[in-house]
C-alpha positions as CSV (number, residue, x, y, z in Angstrom):
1,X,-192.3,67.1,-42.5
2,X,-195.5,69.3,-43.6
3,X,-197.1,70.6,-40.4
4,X,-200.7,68.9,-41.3
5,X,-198.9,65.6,-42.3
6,X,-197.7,65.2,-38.9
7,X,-200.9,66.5,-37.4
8,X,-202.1,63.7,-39.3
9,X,-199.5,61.3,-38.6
10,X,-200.2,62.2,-34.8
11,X,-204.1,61.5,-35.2
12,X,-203.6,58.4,-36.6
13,X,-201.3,57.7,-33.1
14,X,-204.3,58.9,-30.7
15,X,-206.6,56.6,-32.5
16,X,-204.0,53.4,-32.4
17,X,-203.5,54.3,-28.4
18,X,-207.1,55.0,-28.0
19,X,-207.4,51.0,-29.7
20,X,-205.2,49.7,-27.4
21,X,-205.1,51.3,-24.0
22,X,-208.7,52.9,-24.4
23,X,-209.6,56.0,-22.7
24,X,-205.9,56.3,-21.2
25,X,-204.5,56.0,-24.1
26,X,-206.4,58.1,-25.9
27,X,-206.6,61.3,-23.8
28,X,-202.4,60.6,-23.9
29,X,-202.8,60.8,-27.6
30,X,-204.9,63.8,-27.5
31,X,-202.4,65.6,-25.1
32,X,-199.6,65.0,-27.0
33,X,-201.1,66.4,-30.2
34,X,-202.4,69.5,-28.5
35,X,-198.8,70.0,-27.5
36,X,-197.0,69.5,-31.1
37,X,-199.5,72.0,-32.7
38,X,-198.6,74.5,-29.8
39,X,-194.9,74.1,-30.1
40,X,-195.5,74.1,-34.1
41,X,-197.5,76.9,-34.0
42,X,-194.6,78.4,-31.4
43,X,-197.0,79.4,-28.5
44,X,-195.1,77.1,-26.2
45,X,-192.0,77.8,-28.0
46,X,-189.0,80.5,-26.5
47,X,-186.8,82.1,-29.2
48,X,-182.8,82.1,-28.6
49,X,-180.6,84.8,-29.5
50,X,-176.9,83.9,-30.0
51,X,-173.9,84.9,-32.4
52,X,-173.2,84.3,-36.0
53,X,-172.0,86.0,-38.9
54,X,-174.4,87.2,-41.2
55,X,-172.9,85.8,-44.8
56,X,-172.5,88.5,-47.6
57,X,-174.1,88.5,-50.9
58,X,-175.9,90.4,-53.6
59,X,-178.9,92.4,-52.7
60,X,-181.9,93.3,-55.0
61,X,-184.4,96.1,-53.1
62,X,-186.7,98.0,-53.3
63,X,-187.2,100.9,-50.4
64,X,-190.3,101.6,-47.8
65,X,-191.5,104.1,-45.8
66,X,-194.7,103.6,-43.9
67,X,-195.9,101.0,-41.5
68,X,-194.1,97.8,-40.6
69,X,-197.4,96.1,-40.4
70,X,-198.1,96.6,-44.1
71,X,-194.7,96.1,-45.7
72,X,-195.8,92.3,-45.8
73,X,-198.1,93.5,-48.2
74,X,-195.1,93.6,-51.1
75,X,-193.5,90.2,-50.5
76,X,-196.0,88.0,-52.9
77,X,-194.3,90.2,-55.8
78,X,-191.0,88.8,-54.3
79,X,-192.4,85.4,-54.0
80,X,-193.3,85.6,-57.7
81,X,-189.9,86.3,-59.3
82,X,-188.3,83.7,-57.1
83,X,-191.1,81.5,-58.8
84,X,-190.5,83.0,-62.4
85,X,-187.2,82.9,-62.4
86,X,-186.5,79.9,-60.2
87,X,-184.8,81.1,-58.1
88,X,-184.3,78.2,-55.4
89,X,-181.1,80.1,-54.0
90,X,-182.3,82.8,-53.7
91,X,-184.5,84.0,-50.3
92,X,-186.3,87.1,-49.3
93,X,-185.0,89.9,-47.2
94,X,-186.1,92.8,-45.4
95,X,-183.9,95.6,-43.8
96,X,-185.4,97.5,-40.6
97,X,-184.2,100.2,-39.6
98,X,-186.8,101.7,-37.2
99,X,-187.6,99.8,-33.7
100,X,-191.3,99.1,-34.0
101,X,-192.6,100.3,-30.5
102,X,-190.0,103.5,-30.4
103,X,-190.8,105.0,-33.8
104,X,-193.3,106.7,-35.9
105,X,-195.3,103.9,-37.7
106,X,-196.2,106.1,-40.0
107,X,-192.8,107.0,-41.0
108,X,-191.1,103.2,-40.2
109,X,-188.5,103.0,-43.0
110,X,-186.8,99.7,-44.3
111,X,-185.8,98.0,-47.6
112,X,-187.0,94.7,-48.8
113,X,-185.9,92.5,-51.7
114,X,-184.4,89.2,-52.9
115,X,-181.3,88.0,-51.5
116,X,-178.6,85.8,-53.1
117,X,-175.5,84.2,-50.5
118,X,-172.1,84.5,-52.9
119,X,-168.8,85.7,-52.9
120,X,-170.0,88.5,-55.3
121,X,-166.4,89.1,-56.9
122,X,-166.9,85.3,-58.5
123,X,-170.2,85.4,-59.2
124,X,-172.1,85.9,-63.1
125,X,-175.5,87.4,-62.8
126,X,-178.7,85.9,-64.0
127,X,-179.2,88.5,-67.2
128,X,-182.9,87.9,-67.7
129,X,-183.1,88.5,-64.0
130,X,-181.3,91.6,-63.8
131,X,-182.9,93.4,-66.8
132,X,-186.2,92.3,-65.4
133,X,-185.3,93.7,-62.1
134,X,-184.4,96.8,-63.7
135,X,-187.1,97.5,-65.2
136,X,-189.2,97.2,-62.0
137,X,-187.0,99.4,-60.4
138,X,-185.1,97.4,-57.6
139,X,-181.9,98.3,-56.7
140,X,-178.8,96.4,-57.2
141,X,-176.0,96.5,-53.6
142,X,-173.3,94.3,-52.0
143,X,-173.3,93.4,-48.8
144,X,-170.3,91.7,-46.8
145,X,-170.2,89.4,-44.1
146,X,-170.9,90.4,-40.6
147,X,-170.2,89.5,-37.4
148,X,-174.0,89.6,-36.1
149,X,-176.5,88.3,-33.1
150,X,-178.5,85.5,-35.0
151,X,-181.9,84.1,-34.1
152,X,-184.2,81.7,-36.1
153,X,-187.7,80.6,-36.1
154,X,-189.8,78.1,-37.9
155,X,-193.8,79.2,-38.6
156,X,-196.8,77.8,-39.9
157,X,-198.9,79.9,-41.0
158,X,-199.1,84.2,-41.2
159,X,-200.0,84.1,-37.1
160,X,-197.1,81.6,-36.3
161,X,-194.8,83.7,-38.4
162,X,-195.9,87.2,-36.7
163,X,-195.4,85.6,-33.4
164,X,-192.1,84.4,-34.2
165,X,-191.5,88.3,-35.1
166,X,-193.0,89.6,-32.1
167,X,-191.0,87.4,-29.5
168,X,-187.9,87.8,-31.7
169,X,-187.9,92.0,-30.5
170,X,-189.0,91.3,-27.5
171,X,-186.8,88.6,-26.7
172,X,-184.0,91.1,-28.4
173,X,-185.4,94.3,-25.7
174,X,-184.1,92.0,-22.8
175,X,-181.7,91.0,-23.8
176,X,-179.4,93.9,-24.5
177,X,-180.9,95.0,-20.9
178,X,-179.4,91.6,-19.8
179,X,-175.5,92.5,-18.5
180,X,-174.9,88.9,-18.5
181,X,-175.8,88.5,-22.1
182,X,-174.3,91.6,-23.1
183,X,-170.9,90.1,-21.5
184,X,-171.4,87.2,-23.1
185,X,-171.5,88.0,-26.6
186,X,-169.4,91.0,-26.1
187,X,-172.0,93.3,-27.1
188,X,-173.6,96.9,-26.3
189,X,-177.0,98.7,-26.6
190,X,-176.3,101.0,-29.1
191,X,-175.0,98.3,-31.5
192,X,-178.6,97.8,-32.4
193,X,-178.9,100.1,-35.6
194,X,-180.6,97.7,-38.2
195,X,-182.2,94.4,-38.0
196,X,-182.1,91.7,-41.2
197,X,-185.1,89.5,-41.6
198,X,-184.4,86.5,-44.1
199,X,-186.7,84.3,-45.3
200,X,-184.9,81.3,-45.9
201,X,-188.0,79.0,-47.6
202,X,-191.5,79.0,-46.9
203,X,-191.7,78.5,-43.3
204,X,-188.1,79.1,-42.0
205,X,-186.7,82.8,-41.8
206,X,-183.4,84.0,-39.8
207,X,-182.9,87.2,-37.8
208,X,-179.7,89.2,-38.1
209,X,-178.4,92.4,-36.2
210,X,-175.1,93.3,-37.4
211,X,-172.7,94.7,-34.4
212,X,-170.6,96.6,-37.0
213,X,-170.0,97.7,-40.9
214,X,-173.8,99.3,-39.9
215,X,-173.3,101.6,-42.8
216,X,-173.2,99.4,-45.7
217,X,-176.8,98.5,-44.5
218,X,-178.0,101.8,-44.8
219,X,-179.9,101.4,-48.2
220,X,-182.7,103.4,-47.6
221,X,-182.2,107.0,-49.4
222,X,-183.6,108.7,-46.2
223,X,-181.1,107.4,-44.2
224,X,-178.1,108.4,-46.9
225,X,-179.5,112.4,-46.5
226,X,-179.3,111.9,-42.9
227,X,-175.7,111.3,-42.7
């Protein structure tokens, strides 16, 4: 349900308890509205980190270097040619490959794009999408399923969603500091190399950091004259 349909919905409860158990019931109303839009919002809300495979499919990019704080600044173009194209299964994706508080955010590469889940060697591409996307220079990869740690997180708004990002890393930081998570998932430090961002619909996106096959990942030309 839409976030200010159930703030609604939730008014209209504070009013009826208010009607019928009067002050009581109101300031109950009033307290359990104030706590749905925290949780919404996700200030009152943890982030969980567990395993899952990340699922392979066909990826359409475009490369970045710069700050991570500004790459948001491309994904309305995204937005569009999901729109334009209709592209309903379809989701947006971006590729880090820098962590944000031990890098030069000046120099913060990554890749961002569109993203389509498929077995690639049975899938017929979308020609009116792919010359389009040519001509706007994206890039055209495969990428393979993944054995991965997997968080998600629901937002509301730009805030909600940079909050979800914010405890997503730092939720990440201790955790691979965390021996008992570490044997729990069966998984070490230095396994962190790149971090998937997918943005499943308008306010749902899914973390991914793959644990190995790190170098079909590596999109970003930068990264390619490193090796």
């Amino acid at each position: 349900m839409n976030f200010y349909i159930r703030l609604i919905v939730l008014l209209g409860v504070t009013i009826f308890l208010g009607y019928n158990m009067g002050l009581t019931g109101f300031l109950l109303g009033i307290g359990i509205t104030i706590y749905k839009v925290l949780n919404s919002i996700g200030l009152i809300r943890s982030i969980n980190i567990s395993k899952l495979s990340f699922t392979g499919g066909l990826i359409y990019y475009k490369e970045y270097t710069g700050s991570y704080k500004k790459i948001g600044q491309n994904f309305e173009d995204l937005y569009n040619i999901i729109k334009k194209f209709k592209l309903s299964d379809y989701c947006i994706i971006g590729i880090y490959y820098d962590k944000p508080n031990e890098s030069n955010e000046n120099n913060q590469k990554a890749v961002y794009g569109i993203y389509k889940k498929v077995n690639v060697k049975n899938f017929k591409p979308n020609e009116d999408l792919e010359k389009y996307l040519t001509e706007e220079k994206f890039i055209k990869a495969e990428l393979s399923n993944t054995n991965s740690l997997y968080a998600s997180w629901e937002y509301i708004n730009m805030f909600s969603m940079i909050l979800g990002i914010t405890k997503f890393y730092q939720t990440l930081d201790k955790s691979l500091k965390d021996e008992h998570f570490k044997k729990q998932y069966r998984v070490k430090e230095d396994q962190y190399k790149v971090c998937i961002e997918l943005y499943d619909s308008e306010n749902s996106m899914s973390f991914f950091i793959p644990l190995i096959n790190h170098e079909q990942f590596m999109l970003h030309k930068d990264l390619k004259k490193d090796k």
